[in-house]
C-alpha positions in Angstrom: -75.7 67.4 52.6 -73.3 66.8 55.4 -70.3 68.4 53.4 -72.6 71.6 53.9 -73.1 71.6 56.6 -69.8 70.5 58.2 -67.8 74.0 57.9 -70.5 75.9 59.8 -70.8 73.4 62.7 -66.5 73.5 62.6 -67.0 77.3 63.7 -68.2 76.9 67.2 -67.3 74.9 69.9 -66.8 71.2 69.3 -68.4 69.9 72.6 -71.5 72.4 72.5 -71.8 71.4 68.6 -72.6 67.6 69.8 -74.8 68.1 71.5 -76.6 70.6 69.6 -76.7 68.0 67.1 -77.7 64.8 69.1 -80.2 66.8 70.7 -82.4 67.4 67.9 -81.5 64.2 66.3 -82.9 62.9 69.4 -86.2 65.5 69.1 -86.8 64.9 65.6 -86.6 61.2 66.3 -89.0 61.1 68.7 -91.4 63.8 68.0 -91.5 63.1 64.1 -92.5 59.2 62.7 -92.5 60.6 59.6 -89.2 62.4 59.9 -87.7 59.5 61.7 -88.5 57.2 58.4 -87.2 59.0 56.2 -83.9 59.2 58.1 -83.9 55.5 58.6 -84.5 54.9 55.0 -81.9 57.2 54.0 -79.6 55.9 56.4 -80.2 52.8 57.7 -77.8 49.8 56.4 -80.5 46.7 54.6 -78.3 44.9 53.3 -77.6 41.3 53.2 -74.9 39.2 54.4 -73.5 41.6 56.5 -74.9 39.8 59.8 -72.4 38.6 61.9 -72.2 36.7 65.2 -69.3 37.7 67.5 -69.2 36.4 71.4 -72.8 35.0 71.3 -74.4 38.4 69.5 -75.4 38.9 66.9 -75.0 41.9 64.4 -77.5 43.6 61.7 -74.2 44.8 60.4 -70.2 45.3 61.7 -70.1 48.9 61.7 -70.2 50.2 65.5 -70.6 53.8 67.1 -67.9 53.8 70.1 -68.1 55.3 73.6 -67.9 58.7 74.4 -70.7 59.9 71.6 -73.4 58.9 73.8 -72.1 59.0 77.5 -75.7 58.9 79.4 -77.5 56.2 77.0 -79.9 59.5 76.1 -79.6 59.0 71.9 -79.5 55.2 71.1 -82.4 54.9 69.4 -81.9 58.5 67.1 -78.3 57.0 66.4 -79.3 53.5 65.7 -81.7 55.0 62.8 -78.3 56.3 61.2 -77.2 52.7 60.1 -75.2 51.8 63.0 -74.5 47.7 63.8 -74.5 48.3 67.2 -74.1 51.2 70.0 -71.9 51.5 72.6 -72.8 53.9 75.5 -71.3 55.3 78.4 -68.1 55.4 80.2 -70.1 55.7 83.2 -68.9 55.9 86.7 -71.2 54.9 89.3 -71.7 58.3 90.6 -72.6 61.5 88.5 -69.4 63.5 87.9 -68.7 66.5 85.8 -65.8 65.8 84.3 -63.0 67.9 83.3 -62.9 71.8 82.9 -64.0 73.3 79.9 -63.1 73.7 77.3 -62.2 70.0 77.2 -62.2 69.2 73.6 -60.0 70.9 70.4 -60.5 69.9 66.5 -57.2 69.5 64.5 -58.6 69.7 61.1 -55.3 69.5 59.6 -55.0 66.2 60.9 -58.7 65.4 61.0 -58.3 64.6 64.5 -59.9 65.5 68.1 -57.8 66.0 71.3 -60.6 65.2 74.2 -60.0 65.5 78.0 -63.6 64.9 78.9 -63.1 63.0 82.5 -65.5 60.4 82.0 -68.5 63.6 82.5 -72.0 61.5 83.1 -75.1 61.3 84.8 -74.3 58.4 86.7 -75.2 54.7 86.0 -78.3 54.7 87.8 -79.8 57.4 85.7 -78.1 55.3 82.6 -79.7 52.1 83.8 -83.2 53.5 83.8 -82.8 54.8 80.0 -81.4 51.3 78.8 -84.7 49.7 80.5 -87.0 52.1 78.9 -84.9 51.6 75.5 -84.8 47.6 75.5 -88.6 46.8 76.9 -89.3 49.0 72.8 -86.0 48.0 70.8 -84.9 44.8 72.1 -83.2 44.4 68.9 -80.3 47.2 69.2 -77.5 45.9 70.6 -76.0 48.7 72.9 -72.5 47.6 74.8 -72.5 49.3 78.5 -68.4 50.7 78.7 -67.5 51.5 82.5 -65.4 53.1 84.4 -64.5 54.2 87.8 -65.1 57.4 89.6 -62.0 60.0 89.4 -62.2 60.4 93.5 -62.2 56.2 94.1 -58.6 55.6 94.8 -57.3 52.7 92.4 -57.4 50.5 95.4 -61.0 50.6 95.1 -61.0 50.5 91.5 -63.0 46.9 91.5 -65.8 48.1 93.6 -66.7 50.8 91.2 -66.5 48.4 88.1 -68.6 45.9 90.1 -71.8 48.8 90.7 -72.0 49.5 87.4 -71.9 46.2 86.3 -74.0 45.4 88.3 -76.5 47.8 87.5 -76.2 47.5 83.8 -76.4 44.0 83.9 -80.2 43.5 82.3 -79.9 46.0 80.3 -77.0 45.8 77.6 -75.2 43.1 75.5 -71.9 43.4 76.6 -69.8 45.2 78.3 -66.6 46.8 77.9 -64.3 47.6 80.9 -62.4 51.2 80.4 -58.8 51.3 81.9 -57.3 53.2 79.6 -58.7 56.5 79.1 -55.8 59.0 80.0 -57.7 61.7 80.9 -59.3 60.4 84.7 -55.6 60.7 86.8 -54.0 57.5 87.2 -56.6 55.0 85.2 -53.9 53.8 83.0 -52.5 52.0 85.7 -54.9 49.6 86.1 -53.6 48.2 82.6 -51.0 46.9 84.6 -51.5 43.0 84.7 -52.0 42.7 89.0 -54.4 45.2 88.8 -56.1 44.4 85.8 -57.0 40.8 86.5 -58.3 41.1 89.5 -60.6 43.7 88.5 -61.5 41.1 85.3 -61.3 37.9 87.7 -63.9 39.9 90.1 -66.5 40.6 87.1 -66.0 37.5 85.6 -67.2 35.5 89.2 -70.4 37.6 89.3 -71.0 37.4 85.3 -74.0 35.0 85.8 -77.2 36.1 87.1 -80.6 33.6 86.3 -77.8 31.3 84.2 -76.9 34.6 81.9 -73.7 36.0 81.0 -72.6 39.0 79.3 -69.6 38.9 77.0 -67.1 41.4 79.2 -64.9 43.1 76.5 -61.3 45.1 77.7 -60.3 48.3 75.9 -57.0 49.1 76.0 -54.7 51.8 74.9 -52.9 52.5 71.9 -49.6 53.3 73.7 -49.2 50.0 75.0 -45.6 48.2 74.9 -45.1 44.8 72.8 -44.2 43.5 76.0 -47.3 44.9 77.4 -49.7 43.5 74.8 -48.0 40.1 75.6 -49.4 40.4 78.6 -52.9 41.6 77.8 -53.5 38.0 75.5 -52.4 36.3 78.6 -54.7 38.0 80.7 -57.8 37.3 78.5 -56.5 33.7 78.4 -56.5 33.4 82.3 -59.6 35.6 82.9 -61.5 34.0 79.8 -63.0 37.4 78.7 -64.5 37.7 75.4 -62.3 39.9 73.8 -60.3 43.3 73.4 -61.2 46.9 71.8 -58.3 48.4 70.3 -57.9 50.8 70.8 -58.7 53.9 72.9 -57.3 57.7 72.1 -53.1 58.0 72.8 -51.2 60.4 74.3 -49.2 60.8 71.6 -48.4 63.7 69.7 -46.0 62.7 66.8 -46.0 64.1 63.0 -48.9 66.4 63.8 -49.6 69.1 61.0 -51.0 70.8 63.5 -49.5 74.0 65.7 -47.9 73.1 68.2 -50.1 75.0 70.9 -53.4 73.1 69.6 -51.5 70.2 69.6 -50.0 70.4 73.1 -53.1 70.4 74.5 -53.7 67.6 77.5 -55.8 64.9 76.5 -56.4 61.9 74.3 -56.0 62.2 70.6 -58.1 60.5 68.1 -59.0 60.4 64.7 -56.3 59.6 61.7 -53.4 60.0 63.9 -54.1 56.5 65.3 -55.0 54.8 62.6 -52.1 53.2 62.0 -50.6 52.3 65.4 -54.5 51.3 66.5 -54.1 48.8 63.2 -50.6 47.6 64.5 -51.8 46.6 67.7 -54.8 45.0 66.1 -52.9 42.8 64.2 -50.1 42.1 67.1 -52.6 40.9 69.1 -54.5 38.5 66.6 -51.5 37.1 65.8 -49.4 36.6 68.3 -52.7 34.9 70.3 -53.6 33.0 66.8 -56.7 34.7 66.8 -57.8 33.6 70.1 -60.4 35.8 70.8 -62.4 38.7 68.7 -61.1 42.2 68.5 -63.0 45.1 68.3 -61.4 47.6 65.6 -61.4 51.5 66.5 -59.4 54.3 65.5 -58.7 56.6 63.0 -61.8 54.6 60.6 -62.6 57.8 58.1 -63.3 55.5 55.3 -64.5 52.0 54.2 -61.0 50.8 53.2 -60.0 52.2 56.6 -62.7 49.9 57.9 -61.1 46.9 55.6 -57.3 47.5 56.9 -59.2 46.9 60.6 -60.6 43.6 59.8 -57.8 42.4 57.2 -55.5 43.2 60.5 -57.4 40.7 62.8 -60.8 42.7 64.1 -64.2 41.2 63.9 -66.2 44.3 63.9 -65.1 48.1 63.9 -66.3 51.3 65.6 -66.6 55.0 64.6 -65.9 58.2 66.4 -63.5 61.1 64.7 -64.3 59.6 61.6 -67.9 60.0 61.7 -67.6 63.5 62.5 -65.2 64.3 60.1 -66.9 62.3 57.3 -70.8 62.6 58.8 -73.3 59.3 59.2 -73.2 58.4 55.2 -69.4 56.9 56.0 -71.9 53.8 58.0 -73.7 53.0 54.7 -70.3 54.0 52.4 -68.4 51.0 55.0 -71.2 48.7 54.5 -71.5 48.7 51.0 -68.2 48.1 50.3 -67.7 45.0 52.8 -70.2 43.8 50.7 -68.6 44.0 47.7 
């Protein structure tokens, strides 16, 4: 069905596409029990002895949906019902922001890729909060990470006291949380992956990550561009800041051995999708090696099929997320990854 589908939604704008589609995901979901069955049992992944503990969770199933399909925390439930192991909402800032000018994201079919340069664009974490609270008190059984970030007008200075009010207000209501440094496309983020900076933002979570003798497994995502020398330091960080683990990785700025025109391809922003698959798997397996598996990786990147899913966890990751590759291939890739890791 999706294969149908997919050319007529490739003719319009990517952004106004999504949310086209979530929306009446979302609608169908809500307003339809009998509709929302019969996507769950077309979907949904029931299959056994794919549960998995990582940090303390656990999973129905590895297969994740990443940040950035569902800033605001508005379609976890409709997504869930597609088969997914676990959600993971957000980045949100603390305050509502718009994000970046539009248009802000660009398909590169030939390379079955996205370029996004969204600017962390959300409601706000309060508004996020109070749909994570409504969505636990009836499914406290989807495990939804909370990813944050920092407002683009908070000088980097001030980076920590951002990080601290969403984590703050997030805190009863997701399963972890991932802390976003490494988005290009909010000016001057990436510097916070510099190891100062970086651990005392992770040091300052880390102090105020019990609350009624609860903790929440806080996960770093880093970037794909990252230096060997610079991943050195990242295992040494999670070893001093005792952190749960690291999602690798996030979009790069990187534009080599694109089939794609160059104009398209020059455009500002992160690129994601088959591009990084490779690199993303590199630095998955640097990092689980050179820290002798020390802690559990999250796999994301350029995953547009289940033995792209394998070559993620034969690398060194635990579990694996979906973006690019679940647009490109549609929601029957969750079940098509499953199935296999079964076999």
């Amino acid at each position: 069905m999706y294969r149908l589908i997919k050319p007529i939604f490739f003719k319009f704008d990517p952004e106004n596409v999504h949310y086209f589609v979530v929306k009446r995901l979302k609608w169908f979901n809500d307003k339809f029990p009998l509709g929302k069955t019969i996507i769950r049992s077309s979907f949904d992944v029931h299959i056994k002895g794919l549960e998995k503990e990582v940090f303390g969770i656990k999973f129905k199933n590895p297969v994740g949906l990443a940040a950035g399909f569902d800033k605001n925390g508005e379609y976890v439930e409709a997504l869930s019902n597609l088969g997914f192991g676990f959600i993971e909402v957000g980045t949100v800032t603390p305050m509502p922001q718009p994000g970046n000018d539009k248009p802000r994201m660009f398909r590169l079919p030939n390379d079955e890729a996205l370029i996004n340069r969204m600017g962390f664009n959300n409601k706000g974490v309060d508004v996020m909060a109070e749909r994570l609270r409504i969505l636990k008190d009836n499914h406290p059984d989807i495990v939804v990470g909370g990813n944050i970030g920092k407002n683009k007008a908070t000088p980097n200075e001030d980076a920590v006291s951002d990080y601290i009010k969403c984590f703050d207000r997030l805190f009863d209501v997701v399963d972890y949380f991932v802390v976003n440094v490494s988005s290009p496309n909010t000016p001057g983020l990436r510097e916070l992956q510099e190891k100062e900076p970086l651990k005392k933002i992770l040091n300052t979570l880390q102090q105020r990550n019990r609350k009624n003798d609860i903790s929440r497994p806080i996960l770093l995502k880093i970037a794909p561009d990252l230096t060997d020398a610079q991943l050195d330091d990242i295992i040494e960080i999670v070893a001093e800041t005792n952190i749960a683990g690291i999602i690798a990785t996030n979009t790069t700025i990187s534009r080599e051995n694109l089939a794609t025109e160059k104009t398209l391809a020059g455009e500002m922003g992160g690129l994601s999708g088959k591009p990084v698959k490779e690199r993303s798997t590199e630095v998955i397996k640097y990092l689980s090696e050179k820290s002798n598996k020390a802690f559990p990786i999250i796999g994301v990147g350029g995953i547009h099929s289940a033995k792209d899913a394998q070559e993620k966890l034969d690398a060194g990751a635990c579990l694996v997320q979906l973006y690019t590759g679940f647009i490109y291939e549609g929601p029957g890739l969750i079940k098509a990854i499953c199935k296999s890791l079964v076999k």
